[in-house]
Every structure is written in C-alpha cells, then in structure tokens.
N, C-alpha and C positions, 0 to 999 in steps of 0.2 A: 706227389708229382703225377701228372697225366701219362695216361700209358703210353707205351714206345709204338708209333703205326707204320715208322720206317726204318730197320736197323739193318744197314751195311756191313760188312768187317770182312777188312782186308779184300777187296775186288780189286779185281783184275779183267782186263779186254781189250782183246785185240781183231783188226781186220786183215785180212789179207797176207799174214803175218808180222803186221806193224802192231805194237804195244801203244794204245792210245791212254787206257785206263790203268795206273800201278797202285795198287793196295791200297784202295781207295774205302776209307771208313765214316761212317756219319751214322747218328741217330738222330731223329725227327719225333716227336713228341707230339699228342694229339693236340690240336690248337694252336700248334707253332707255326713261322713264320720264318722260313729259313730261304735264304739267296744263295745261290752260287754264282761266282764272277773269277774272275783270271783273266789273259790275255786271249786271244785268237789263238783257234789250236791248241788249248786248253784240255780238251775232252768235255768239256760243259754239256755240252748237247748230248754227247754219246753216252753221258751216264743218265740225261734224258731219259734219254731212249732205251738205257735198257732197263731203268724203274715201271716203265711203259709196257714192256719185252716186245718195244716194235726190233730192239738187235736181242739175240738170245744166246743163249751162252756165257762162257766168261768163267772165271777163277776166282772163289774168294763165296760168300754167300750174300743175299738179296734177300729179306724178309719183309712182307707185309700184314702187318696186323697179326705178327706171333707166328705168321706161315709162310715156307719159303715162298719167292715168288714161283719155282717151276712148279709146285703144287697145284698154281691156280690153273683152271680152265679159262679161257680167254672174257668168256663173260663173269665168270667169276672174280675174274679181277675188277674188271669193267665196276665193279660194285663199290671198290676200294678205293680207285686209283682213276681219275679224269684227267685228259693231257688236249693240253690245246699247244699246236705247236704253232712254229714259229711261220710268219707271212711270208707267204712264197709269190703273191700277186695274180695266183691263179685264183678262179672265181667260183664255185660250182651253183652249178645251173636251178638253184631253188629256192623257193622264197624263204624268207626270215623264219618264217612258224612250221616247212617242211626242215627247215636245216636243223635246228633247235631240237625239234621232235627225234631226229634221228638218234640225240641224245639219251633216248630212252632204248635202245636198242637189247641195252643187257635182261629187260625188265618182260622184251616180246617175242613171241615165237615167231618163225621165220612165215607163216600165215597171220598170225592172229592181228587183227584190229586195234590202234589205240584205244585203250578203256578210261574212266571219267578219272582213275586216280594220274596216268598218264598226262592227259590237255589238262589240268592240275598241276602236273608239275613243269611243268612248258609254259605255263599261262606267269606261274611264281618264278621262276628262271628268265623271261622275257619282262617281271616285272622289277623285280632287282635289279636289272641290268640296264635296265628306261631302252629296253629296244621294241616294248609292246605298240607304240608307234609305228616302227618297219613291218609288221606282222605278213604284211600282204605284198612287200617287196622283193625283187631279186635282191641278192647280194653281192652282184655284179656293179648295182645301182651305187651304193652303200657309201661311204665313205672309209678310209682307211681305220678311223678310230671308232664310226660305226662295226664295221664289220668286227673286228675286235673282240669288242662288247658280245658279238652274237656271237662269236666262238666260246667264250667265257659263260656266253646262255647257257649254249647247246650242254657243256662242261659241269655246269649246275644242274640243271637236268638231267643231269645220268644219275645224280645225288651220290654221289662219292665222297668216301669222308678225305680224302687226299687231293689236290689237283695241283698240278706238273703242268708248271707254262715255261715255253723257250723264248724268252725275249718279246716279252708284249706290251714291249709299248717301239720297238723296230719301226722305223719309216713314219714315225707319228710325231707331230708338232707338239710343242711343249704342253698345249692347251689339254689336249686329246691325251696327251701322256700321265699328264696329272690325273686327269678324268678316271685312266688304269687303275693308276698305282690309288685313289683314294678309292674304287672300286672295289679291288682285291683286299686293301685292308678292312675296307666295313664287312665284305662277304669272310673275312677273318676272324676280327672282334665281335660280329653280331652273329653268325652262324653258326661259328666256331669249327669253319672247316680248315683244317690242312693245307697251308700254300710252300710249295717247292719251287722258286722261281729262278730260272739263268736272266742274269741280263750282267751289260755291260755299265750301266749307268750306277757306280758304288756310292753314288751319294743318299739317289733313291732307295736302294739294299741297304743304308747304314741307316737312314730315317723310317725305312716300313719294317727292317725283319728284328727279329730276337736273334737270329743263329747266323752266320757267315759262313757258307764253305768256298773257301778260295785254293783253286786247281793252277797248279805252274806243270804244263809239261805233262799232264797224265797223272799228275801224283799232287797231294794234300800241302797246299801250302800253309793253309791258316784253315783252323776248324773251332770256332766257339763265338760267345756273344760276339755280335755285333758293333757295340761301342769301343771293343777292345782291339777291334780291327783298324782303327784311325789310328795307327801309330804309322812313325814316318817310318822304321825300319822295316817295319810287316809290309809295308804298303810298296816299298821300295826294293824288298827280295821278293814280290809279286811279280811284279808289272816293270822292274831294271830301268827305273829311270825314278829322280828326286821329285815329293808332291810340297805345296806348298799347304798347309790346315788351317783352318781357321772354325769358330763357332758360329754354328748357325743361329741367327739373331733373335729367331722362335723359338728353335726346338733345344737347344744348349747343348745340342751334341757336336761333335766335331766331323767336318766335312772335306771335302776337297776343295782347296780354293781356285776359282776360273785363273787360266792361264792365258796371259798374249802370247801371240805366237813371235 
C-alpha cells in the first residue's frame, strides 16, 4: 500500500466559540483521490483550510507526510500541500505566466530571481493545463473555466505532492466542468499527485475519487470507498431528504438519478 501523506485523527475546530469541526478522522494515501461532500454548512471548507493552516489551531492532530502539520514552516509546507481555493470573482491584477510563477514561491528567496529550473516548471504546469495559450493575458480577461485551469497551474507549479481544491468546478458550465474534473483526474493518474477535493456535485466525486468523506454538521458522516457511498440510506442520513440511483450507462457505477422538480 502507498504511504499515508495525510492522516487526521479525531480533529476538532472551532471559531468564535462555535464547534464547526467534531472529531474528524481521514487518511489519504499517496496517489489517492479523495472528495469531500455534505450539505452547506458542513465544515467542508473549514477542514480545507485547516489541511492548508490558512485556520490554525484546533483539537485532535493533522499530520502531513509522517509530520504534524504545526511542525511545518509555512514554506515548508508549501512543498507538500498546494490549495487552490474556491472562486470568489475577484481578479488579481497579472498575467497568466506572472500568476503561475508565483506558484513557485516556496522554491525563492524573497530577492532572488526565477532560475531555468523555475520558468521549467511554469512552462510544464501552463502545459498540462492548455493555459500556455493565455501566457501573456490578464486573468481578469479569462474565462471562468479558464481561469480555473491557471489556478490549478499556478498549484502544479509549486510541485506539491498534495493538492486541496474547494469547489472547482463552482460557477462553471457543464462543458468547462468536465474539462476540471477530466483535468484533475489525468494530473492524478498520470502524475500521481494527491487530490483532496470539496465539491457538492456527488455524482462527479463518485465517478473521479477512490475515497468519499462525507461531513453532516461538523462530524463524519460516511468515510471509505467511494462506490459504497451510493447507498440510499448513507445518501439519505447525509443530506435528509430520499435520492432516486440508477447506473451510469458507461461507467457501471451508481449515481444519482436527475430529479424534476
């Protein structure tokens, strides 16, 4: 079995004095391919954010690659662990090939120049991604499912064996969604990095990951394969309302079947 690059046990976190996150456990395996889904309000994001330690603190331990996360120094992590979060519709003001670059930040001192193995790996990260086309664009210009893809660059480019996306395929049309999700699986199977992904769309997360974590409320609803999360009772002390399943006509796995309203 491939080594453990993320193991949880028993976390806990809160803000404010509100309890988002309850003894929350998951291991993540080098090469895996694990979704997190629940309802809104879930804590999805917040445990995001603290595999990232953009929140810090919390009850329970966070381990990356055999070492707690408070171990790491911020660029030190940066080595491990790439997060592209979730679209906010704000723009920042640089072209494709300054934003990307910026991806390499853990790798430069706060003077030093990009060197040839850097625009190297900007150049392979922009090529993966088919955004070596935008190169010389804002990403204000972009498209939503463009821009996307350059966040997912810039994320390749820091070369991390882990990356943590919050909902990336949000605000994106089917065409452009697909384009994600077959994205993040080749940069899966052919890389063989590490994808941790929140999204709400379980049909996508039952046909792209191996592993399922499903959060009701701050706490573990369902934690293991994937195909064993299509059950109508798991599915329905999730998310408190009945799904109707059926097989997907390609893949043979079972999905959620569309609803009239």
């Amino acid at each position: 079995m491939n080594k453990v690059v993320i193991d949880i046990e028993s976390f806990s976190f809160g803000i404010g004095g509100k309890e988002i996150l309850k003894d929350v456990s998951l291991t993540v395996h080098e090469g895996d391919y694990a979704s997190i889904v629940g309802p809104n309000g879930a804590g999805k994001t917040t445990l995001l954010k603290c595999l990232s330690r953009i929140h810090k603190g919390g009850r329970g331990t966070i381990a990356v690659a055999g070492k707690k996360l408070e171990k790491y120094s911020q660029k030190e992590l940066a080595l491990k662990v790439g997060y592209v979060p979730q679209a906010d519709g704000r723009h920042a003001p640089f072209t494709v090939r300054e934003f990307v670059l910026m991806g390499r930040y853990p790798y430069l001192g706060p003077f030093s120049p990009p060197g040839p193995s850097d625009t190297a790996a900007v150049r392979e990260a922009m090529a993966v991604t088919g955004t070596l086309q935008f190169s010389e664009r804002f990403l204000g210009t972009l498209s939503g499912g463009e821009r996307q893809k350059v966040y997912i660059a810039a994320a390749l480019a820091q070369q991390a064996q882990v990356l943590l996306l919050d909902e990336p395929t949000t605000f994106l049309d089917p065409r452009h969604a697909s384009d994600i999700y077959r994205l993040l699986a080749g940069i899966n199977r052919e890389r063989g990095v590490t994808i941790i992904s929140v999204t709400h769309d379980i049909n996508s997360a039952v046909l792209t990951s191996r592993t399922i974590l499903a959060l009701k409320a701050g706490a573990v609803a369902y934690c293991g394969p994937a195909e064993e999360f299509m059950k109508e009772d798991i599915l329905q002390g999730v998310y408190e309302k009945p799904f109707s399943l059926m097989r997907h006509p390609r893949y043979g796995r079972t999905i959620v079947a569309p609803e009239v309203p």
